[in-house]
C-alpha positions as CSV (number, residue, x, y, z in Angstrom):
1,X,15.6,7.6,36.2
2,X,19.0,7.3,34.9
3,X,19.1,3.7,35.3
4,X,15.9,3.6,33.4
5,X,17.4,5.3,30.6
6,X,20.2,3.4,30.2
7,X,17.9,0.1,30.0
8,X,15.3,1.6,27.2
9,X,18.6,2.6,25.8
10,X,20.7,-0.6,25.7
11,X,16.8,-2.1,24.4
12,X,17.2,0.1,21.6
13,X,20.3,-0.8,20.5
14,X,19.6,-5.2,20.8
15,X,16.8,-4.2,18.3
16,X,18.5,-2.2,16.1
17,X,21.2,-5.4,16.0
18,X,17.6,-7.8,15.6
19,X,16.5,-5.7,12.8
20,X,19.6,-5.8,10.8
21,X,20.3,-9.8,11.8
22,X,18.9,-12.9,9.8
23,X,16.8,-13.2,12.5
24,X,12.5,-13.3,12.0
25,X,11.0,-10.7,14.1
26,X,8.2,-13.5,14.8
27,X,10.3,-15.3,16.8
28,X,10.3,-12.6,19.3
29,X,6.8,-10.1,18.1
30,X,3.2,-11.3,17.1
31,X,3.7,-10.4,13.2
32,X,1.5,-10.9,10.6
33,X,2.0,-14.4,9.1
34,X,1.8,-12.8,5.1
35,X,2.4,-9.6,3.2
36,X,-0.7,-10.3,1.4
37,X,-4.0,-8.5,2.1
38,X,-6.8,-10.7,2.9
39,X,-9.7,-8.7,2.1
40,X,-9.1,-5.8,-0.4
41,X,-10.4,-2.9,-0.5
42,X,-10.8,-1.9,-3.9
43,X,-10.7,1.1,-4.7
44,X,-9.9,2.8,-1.5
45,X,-12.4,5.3,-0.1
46,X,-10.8,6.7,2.4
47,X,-7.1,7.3,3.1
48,X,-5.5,8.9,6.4
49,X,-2.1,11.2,6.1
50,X,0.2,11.2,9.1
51,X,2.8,13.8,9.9
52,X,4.7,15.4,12.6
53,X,5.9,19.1,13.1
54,X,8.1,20.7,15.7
55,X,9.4,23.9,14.4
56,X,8.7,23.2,10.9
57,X,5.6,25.2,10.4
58,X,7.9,26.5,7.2
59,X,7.4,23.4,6.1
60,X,4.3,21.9,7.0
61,X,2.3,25.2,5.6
62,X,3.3,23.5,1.6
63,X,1.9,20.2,2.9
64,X,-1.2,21.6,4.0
65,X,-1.4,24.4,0.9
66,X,-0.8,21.3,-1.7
67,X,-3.4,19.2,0.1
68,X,-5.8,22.0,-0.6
69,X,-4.6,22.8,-3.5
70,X,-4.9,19.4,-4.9
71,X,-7.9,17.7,-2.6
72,X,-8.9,14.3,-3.9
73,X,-12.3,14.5,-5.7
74,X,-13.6,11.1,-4.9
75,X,-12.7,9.7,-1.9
76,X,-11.6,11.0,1.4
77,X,-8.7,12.3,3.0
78,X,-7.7,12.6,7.1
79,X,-4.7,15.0,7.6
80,X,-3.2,13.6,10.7
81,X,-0.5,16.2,11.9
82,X,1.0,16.0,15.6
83,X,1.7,19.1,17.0
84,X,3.0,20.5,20.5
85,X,1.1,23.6,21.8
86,X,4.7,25.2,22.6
87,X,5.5,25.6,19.0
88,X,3.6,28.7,18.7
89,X,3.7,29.3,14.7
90,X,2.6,25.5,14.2
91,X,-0.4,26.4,16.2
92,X,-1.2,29.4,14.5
93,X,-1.0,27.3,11.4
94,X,-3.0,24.9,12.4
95,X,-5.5,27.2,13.9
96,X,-5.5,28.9,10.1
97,X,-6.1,25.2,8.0
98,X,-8.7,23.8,10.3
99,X,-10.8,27.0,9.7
100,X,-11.1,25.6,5.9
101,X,-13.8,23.7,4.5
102,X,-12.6,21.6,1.5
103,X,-14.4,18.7,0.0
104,X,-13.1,15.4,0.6
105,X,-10.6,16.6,3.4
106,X,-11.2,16.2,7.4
107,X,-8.3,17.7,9.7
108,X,-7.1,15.9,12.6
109,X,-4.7,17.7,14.4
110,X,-3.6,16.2,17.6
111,X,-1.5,18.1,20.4
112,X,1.2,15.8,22.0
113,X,3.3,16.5,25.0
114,X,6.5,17.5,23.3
115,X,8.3,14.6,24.6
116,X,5.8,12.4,23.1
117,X,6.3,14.4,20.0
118,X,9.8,14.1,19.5
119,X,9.5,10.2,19.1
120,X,7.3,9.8,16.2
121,X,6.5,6.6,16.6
122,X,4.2,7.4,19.5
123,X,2.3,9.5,17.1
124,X,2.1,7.2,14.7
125,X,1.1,4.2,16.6
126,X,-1.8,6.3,18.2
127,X,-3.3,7.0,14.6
128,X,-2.4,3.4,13.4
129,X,-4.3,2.2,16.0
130,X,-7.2,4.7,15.7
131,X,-7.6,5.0,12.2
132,X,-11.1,4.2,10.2
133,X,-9.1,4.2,6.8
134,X,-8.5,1.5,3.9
135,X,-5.0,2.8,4.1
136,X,-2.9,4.7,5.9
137,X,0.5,7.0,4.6
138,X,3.3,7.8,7.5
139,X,5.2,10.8,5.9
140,X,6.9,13.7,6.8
141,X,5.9,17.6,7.2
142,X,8.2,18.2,3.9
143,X,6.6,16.5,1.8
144,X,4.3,17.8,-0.5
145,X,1.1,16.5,-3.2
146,X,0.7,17.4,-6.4
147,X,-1.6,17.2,-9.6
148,X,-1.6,13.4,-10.2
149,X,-1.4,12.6,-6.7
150,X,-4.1,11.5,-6.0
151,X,-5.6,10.1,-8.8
152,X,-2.7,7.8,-9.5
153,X,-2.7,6.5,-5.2
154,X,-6.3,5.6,-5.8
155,X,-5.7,3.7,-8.9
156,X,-2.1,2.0,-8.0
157,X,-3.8,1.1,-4.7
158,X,-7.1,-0.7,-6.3
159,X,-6.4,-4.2,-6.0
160,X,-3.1,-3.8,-4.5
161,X,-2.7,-7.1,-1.9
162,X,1.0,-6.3,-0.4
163,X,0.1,-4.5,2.7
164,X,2.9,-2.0,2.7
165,X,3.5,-0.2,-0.3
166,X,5.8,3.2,-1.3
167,X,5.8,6.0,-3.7
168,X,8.4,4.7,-5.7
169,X,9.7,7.7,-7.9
170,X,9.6,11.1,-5.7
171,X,11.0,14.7,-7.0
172,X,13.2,16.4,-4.2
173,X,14.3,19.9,-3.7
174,X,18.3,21.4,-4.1
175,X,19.1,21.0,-0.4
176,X,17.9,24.5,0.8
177,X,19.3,27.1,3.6
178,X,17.2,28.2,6.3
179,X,17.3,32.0,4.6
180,X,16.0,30.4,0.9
181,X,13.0,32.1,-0.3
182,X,11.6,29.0,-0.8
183,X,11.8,28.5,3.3
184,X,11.2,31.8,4.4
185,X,8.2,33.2,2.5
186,X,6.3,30.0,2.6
187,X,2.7,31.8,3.0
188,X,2.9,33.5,-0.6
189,X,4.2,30.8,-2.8
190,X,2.3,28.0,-3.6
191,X,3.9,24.0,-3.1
192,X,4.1,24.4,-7.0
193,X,6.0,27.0,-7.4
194,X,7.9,26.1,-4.4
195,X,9.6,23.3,-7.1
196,X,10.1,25.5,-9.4
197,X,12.1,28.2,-6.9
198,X,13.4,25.6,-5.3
199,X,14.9,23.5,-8.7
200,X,14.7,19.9,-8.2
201,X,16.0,16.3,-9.5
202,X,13.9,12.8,-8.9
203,X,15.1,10.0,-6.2
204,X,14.1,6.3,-6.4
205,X,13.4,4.4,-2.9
206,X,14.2,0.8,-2.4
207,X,12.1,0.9,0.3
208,X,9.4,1.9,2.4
209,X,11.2,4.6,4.6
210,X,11.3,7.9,6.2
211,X,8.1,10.0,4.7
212,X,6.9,6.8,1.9
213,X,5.5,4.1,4.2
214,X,1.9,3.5,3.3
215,X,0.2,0.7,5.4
216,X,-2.9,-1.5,4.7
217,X,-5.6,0.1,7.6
218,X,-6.3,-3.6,9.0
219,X,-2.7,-4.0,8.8
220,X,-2.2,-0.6,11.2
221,X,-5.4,-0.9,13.5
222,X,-3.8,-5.2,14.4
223,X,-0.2,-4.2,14.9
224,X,-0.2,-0.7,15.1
225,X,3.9,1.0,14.8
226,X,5.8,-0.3,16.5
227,X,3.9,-0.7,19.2
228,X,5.6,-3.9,20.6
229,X,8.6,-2.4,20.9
230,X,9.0,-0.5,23.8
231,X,12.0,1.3,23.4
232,X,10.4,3.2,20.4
233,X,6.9,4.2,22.5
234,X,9.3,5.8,24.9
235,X,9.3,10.0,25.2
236,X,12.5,11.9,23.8
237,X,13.5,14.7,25.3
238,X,14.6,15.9,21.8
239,X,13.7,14.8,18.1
240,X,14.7,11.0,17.7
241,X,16.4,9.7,14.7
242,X,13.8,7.8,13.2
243,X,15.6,3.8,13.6
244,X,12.3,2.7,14.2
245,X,11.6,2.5,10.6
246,X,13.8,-0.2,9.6
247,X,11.8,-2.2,12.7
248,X,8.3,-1.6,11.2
249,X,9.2,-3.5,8.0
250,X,11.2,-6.0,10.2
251,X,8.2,-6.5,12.2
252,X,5.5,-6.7,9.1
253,X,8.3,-8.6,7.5
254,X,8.4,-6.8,4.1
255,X,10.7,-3.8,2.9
256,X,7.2,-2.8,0.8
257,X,6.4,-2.9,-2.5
258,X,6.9,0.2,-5.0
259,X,4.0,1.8,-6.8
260,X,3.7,4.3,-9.3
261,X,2.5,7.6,-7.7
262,X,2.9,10.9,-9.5
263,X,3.6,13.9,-8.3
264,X,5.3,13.4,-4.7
265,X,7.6,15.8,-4.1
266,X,10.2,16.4,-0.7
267,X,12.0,19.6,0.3
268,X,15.3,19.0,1.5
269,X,16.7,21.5,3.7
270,X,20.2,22.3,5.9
271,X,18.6,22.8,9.5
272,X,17.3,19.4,10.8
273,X,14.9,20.0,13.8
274,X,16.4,16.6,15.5
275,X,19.7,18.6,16.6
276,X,19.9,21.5,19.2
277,X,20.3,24.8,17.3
278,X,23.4,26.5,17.2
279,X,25.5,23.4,19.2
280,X,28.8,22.0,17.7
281,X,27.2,19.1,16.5
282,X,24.1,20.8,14.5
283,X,27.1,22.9,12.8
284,X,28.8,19.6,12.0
285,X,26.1,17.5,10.5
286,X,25.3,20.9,8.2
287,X,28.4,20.9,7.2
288,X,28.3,17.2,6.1
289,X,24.8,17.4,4.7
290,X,26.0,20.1,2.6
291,X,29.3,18.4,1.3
292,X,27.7,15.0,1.0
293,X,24.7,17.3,-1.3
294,X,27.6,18.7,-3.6
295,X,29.1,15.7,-4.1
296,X,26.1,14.0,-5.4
297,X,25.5,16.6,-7.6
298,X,28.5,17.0,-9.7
C-alpha cells in the first residue's frame, strides 16, 4: 500500500512538471485535435452544474437558494452536487432541496465514498462522462447565481465554438471568518443579501480555473476530466488540492476563452475544508490567507 502510494504520488508530480513544460499533452493523451466545436448547439437547451461539498453545507445552501431563487426560464438546469453520507448537515440539506419542485431545475445529487469525494476529479469525470447536456460548468459549492445569470450564459454561449469557456468577470466576498453572519446563519439570508452582508469587490480570471471551467458536453462525454490521468482518479484520504485543473486545459489544450456572464458571485472564507481542523498547518495557511487578504486590499 505504501509503495503504491508513493508511485500514484511521484505520477503526480511528473504531470504536474508535463503540464507546466512546453511539452503537448498529445504526445502522451488522446486529446482533442481543436478547440473548436464541431457541431454547435445553438442556443443551449440544457446545461448541467457540478459541485462538491464536504463540510460546507454553510456554503452550498446559497448555491442551492440562488439556483432557486434565480431558475432559468427557458432551458434546463442539472444540479450535480457530490456528497458523502457522513457529513450529516449536507444530507439534511440535500434531503430539504430535492423535496422542491422548480421549473427548469432537475437535482442530481450523488453520494460518494468520502475518499472518492475528497478528489474532485472523480466526481467530475463521472458526470462528464454521464452527462446529457449541451454544456457542462465544474464549479465550486461557494459559488453563487444571480439575476442575469442565466440569461447572459444562454446568450454568450449561442454560437460559441471554443469548447472551454469561463465567466470572465466574477464578484467575490471580503474573505469571511467561520463565525460571520454571513457563514453562520445561512438558512435566513438569501445569496443576495449574503453580498450585501458580506461587502464584495470583482476579480478577473485569465483562465478557466477552480469553480469557472465550463466544458462543451461532446467535449466532456469524449474525454471526460481527467480521466487519463490516473493519479487524479485516485481516492484521497483528505480534500486534494485541486492540481488537476491546470491538466484539464493541458489535456484539451486551451486555457479557455472568457465570456461575459453576469452576476457570478464567490464567497471567500478563512476555514478551507482541504486542511485538518485545528492542526498547525490549518492555523498557518489561515494566517497567510488572511495577511495575503489585507495586503491586497489596502
Amino acid at each position: 500500500m505504501a509503495t503504491q502510494h508513493w508511485l500514484q504520488q511521484s505520477k503526480e508530480f511528473v504531470l504536474r512538471f508535463a503540464v507546466s513544460s512546453p511539452f503537448p499533452a498529445s504526445w502522451f493523451y488522446d486529446v482533442p485535435q481543436s478547440t473548436e466545436i464541431d457541431d454547435i448547439t445553438s442556443p443551449p437547451e440544457h446545461i448541467e452544474i457540478v459541485s462538491h461539498c464536504w463540510n460546507y453545507s454553510h456554503l452550498f445552501v446559497y448555491q442551492l437558494k440562488s439556483l432557486v431563487d434565480h431558475a432559468p426560464k427557458d432551458f434546463k438546469v442539472t444540479l450535480t452536487g457530490f456528497y458523502c453520507p457522513e457529513d450529516k448537515e449536507t444530507v439534511a440539506l440535500i434531503e430539504e432541496y430535492a423535496s422542491k419542485k422548480i421549473d427548469n431545475i432537475e437535482w442530481n445529487f450523488v453520494a460518494l465514498e468520502k475518499n472518492d469525494l475528497m478528489r474532485r476529479a472523480i466526481g467530475r469525470n463521472k458526470a462528464a462522462k454521464e452527462t446529457k447536456a449541451d454544456w457542462i460548468w465544474f464549479t465550486d459549492c461557494d459559488l453563487m447565481f444571480g439575476e442575469n445569470t442565466f440569461p447572459s450564459l444562454k446568450e454568450a454561449l449561442s454560437n460559441e465554438s471554443c469548447i472551454l469557456v469561463f465567466p470572465e468577470k466574477v464578484a467575490r466576498t471580503a474573505l469571511l471568518s467561520k463565525e460571520h453572519d454571513v457563514l453562520c446563519n445561512g438558512s435566513e439570508i438569501s445569496a443576495d443579501e449574503c453580498l450585501k452582508k458580506a461587502g464584495y469587490n470583482y476579480h478577473t480570471f485569465s483562465k478557466a480555473t477552480g469553480p469557472v471551467q465550463i466544458t462543451h458536453g461532446d467535449t466532456a462525454r469524449r474525454y471526460g476530466y481527467c480521466e487519463q490521468t490516473s493519479c487524479y482518479q485516485e481516492p484521497k484520504d483528505h480534500w486534494a488540492k485541486a492540481y488537476e485543473d491546470r491538466a484539464f486545459r493541458w489535456l484539451l489544450g486551451t486555457h479557455g476563452k472568457p465570456l461575459d456572464i453576469e452576476d457570478v458571485s464567490i464567497i471567500r472564507h478563512v476555514e478551507k475544508g482541504r486542511y485538518r481542523k485545528d492542526s498547525a498547518f490549518s492555523e498557518m495557511r489561515k494566517a497567510n490567507r488572511q495577511a495575503k487578504d489585507k495586503l491586497l486590499t489596502k
